[in-house]
N, C-alpha and C positions, 0 to 999 in steps of 0.2 A: 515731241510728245512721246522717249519712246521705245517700249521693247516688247519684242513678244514673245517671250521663250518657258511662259506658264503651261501649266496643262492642271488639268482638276487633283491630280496625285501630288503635282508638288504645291499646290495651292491648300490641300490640307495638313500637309508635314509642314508647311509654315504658318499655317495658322496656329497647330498645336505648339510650334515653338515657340512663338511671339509670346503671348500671354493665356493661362490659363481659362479664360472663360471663351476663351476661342474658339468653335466648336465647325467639323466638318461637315455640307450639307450639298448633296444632290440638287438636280435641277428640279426635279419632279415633288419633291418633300415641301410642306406649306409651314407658314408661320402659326402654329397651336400654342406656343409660348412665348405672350407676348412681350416678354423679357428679355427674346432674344433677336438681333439686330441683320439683317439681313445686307452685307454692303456689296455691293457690285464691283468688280476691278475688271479692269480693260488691259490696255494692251503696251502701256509705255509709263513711265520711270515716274514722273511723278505724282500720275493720279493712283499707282501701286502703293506707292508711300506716304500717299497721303491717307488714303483709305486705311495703312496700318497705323499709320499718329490713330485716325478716328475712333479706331477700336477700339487701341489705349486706353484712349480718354473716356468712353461708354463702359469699358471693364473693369475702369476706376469708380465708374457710378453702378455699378452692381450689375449689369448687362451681360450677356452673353452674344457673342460676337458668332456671326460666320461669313465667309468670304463667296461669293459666287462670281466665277469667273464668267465673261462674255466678251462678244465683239463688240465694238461700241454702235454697229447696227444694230445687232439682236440685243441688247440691254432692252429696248425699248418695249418688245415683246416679254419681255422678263418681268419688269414694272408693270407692266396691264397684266399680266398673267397671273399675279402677286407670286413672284418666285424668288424676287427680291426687293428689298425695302427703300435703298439710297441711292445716291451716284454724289458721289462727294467734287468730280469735277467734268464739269460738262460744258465746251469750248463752243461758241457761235460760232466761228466759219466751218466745222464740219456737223456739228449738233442742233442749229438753227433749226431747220424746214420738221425733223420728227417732234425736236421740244414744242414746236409750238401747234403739231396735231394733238400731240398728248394733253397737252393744257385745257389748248377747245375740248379737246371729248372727255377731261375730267378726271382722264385716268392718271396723272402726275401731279404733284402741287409744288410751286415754286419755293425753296428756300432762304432768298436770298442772293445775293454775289459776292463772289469775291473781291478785294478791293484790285488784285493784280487786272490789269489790263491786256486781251492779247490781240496777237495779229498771226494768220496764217496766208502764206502767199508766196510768190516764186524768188527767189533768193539769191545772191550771186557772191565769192567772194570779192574782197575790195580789188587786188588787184587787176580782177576784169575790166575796170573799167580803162585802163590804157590799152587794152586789145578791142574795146567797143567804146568808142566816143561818145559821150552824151549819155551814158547810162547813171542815174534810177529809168532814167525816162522809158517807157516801154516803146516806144517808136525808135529806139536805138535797135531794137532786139531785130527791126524788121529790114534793118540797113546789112547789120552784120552777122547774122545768122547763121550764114557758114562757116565761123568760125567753132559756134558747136556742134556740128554735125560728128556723127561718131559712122563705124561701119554700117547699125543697125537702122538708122534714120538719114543717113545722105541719099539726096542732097540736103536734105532737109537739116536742122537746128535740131538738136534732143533739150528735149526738159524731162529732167528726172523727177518722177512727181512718187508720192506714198504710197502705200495702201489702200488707204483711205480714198472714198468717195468724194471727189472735186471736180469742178466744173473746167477745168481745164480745154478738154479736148474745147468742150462748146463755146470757151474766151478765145482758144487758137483758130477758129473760124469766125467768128463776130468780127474780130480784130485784125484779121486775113494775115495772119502771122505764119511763118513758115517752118515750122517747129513739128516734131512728135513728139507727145507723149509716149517714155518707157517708166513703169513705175516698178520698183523693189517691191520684194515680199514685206520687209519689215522695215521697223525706223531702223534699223543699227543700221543696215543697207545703204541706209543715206550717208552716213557718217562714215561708210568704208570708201565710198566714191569720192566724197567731199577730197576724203582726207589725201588721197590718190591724186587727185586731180591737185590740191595744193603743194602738195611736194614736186610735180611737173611744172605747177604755173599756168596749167591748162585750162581753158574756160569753160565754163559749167555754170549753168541757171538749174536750180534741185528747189521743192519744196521744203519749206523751214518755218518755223513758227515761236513767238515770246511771248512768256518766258521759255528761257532753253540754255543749257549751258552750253550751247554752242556758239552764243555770244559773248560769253566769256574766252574763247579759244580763237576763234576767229573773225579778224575784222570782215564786215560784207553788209550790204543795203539788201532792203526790198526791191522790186521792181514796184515802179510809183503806175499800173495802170489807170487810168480814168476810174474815178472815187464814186465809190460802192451807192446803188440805190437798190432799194429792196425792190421798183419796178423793175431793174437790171434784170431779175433773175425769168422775168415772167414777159415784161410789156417789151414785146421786139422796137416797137416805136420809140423806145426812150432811148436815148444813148447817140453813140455816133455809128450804129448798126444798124436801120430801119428793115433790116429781117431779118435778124436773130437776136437773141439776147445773149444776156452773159457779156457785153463789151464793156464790161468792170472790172474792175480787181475787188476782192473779198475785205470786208468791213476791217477798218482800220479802228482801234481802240473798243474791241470785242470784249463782250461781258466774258467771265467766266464764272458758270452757277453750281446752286448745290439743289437737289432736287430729290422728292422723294417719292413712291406711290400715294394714291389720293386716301388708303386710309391710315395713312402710317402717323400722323399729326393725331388722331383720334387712339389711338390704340395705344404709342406710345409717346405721348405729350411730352416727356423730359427729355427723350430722345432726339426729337423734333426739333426742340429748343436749343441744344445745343447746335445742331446741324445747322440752326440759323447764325446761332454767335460766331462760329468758325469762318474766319478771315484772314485768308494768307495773301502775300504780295507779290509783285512779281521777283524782286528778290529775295524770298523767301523759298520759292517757286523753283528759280535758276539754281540756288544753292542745294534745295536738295536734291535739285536733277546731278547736279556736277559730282556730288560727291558717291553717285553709283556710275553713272559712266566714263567721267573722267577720272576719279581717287579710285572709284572700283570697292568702294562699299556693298553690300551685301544691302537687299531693301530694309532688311530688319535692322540692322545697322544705321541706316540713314533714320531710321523713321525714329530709331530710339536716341540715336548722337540730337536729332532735332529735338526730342522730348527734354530731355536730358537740358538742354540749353534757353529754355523756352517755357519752363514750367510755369512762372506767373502769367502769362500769355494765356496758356493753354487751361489755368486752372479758371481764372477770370474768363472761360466759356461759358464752364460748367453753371446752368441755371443757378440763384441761390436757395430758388426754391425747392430745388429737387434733389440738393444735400444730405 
């Protein structure tokens, strides 16, 4: 999911270069014009690119576009705040537990999903598995463990987990696993280790998530823990942990949605409408991750090579009513 290298100055110099009705806007400044579209961007490659296709296509239908940058925690405070209007990709194993306070309390409305399917969860590449016997399985991890221990966590096993808020530490206790969690600042971070660790041969469990073009680059499995129940995260009694939870691994074949503030269907109805028709896949998803961090495309480059290639697709969104 992944880069973080925006800041509000360069989020407006690419808004202005992308397309003309792009327009730059503060945290603090409210929607008075409701022609103009408020899109939320986060922190990684292709919900960046995706939110630039989206613009595109609203600045093709007479819209005015602006970019507001956030964490993908504080988005959600943004959306009730009305400081922005969408969230063009929003992943159930880290966006679950907020999406579904915002729904109850009215202040999000669901747009939709994506047809791609994800999975977010602890990763390893293939050739680990002749240094660990019996791995997908996670009860391999608890055999040979010391095989990843690094200086920072021996004796203990490292798992190199995200940024991102994940249940990690509370599944390596449920499941009495011998591991610590170190997590990177950002996603590149993962992919400097990854890439380190494969040219040694060295074994490594890191957080990873599909779509991603890093399934395209390197062969590696999930780890298969004990299949996800939404009591997992809450009912200690459920599971093979009868005092703790979290002795799951995170939901396997994951929505991923599109989502907007609760009055944004009312105010701008055509806008809305397409935000629903917008349907990307997981290969569609992979490719245009790949082509900025592996080919080293530029996001506006990616997002316009995609437009570019794509136009019946992307035109067949557009409501016909709102032509």
């Amino acid at each position: 999911m992944l880069k973080n290298k925006l800041t509000v100055l360069t989020l407006s110099i690419w808004a202005t270069c992308f397309c003309g009705n792009v327009v730059a806007q503060t945290e603090t400044s409210t929607n008075k014009n409701t022609k103009i579209t408020r899109i939320l961007v986060n922190d990684w490659t292709s919900q960046i690119v995706l939110s630039k296709i989206v613009a595109h296509i609203l600045t093709s239908m007479n819209y005015q576009v602006t970019f507001v940058q956030s964490t993908s925690n504080r988005q959600w405070y943004k959306l009730k705040s009305n400081l922005a209007d969408i969230q063009v990709e929003v992943w159930q194993g880290t966006m679950a537990d907020k999406y579904n306070q915002l729904i109850k309390s009215g202040d999000i409305v669901d747009a939709g999903n994506h047809a791609a399917k994800t999975r977010e969860d602890w990763w390893y590449p293939e050739y680990v598995e002749k240094q660990c016997p019996g791995l997908p399985d996670w009860k391999a991890l608890r055999k040979c463990y010391k095989i990843f221990a690094t200086p920072k966590t021996a004796p203990k096993g490292m798992y190199l987990g995200g940024p991102w808020e994940k249940p990690d530490r509370a599944r390596i206790r449920a499941l009495n696993m011998n591991f610590k969690v170190i997590q990177v600042k950002n996603g590149d971070a993962l992919w400097i280790e990854l890439e380190k660790a494969v040219k040694q041969k060295r074994p490594i469990v890191l957080f990873n998530w599909t779509p991603n073009w890093i399934e395209s680059k390197y062969k590696g499995k999930f780890i298969e823990f004990p299949h996800y129940s939404a009591e997992c995260e809450n009912n200690p009694k459920w599971g093979l942990n009868s005092k703790f939870p979290w002795d799951c691994g995170n939901p396997k074949d994951g929505w991923l949605k599109k989502i907007a503030r609760s009055q944004f269907q009312k105010e701008q109805p055509c806008a809305f409408e397409l935000l629903k028709n917008i349907n990307f896949t997981n290969t569609m998803i992979a490719n245009i991750t790949a082509a900025v961090d592996a080919d080293k495309m530029s996001y506006d480059e990616a997002a316009q090579d995609w437009l570019n290639q794509n136009k019946a697709l992307w035109h067949s969104w557009i409501p016909s009513s709102c032509n």
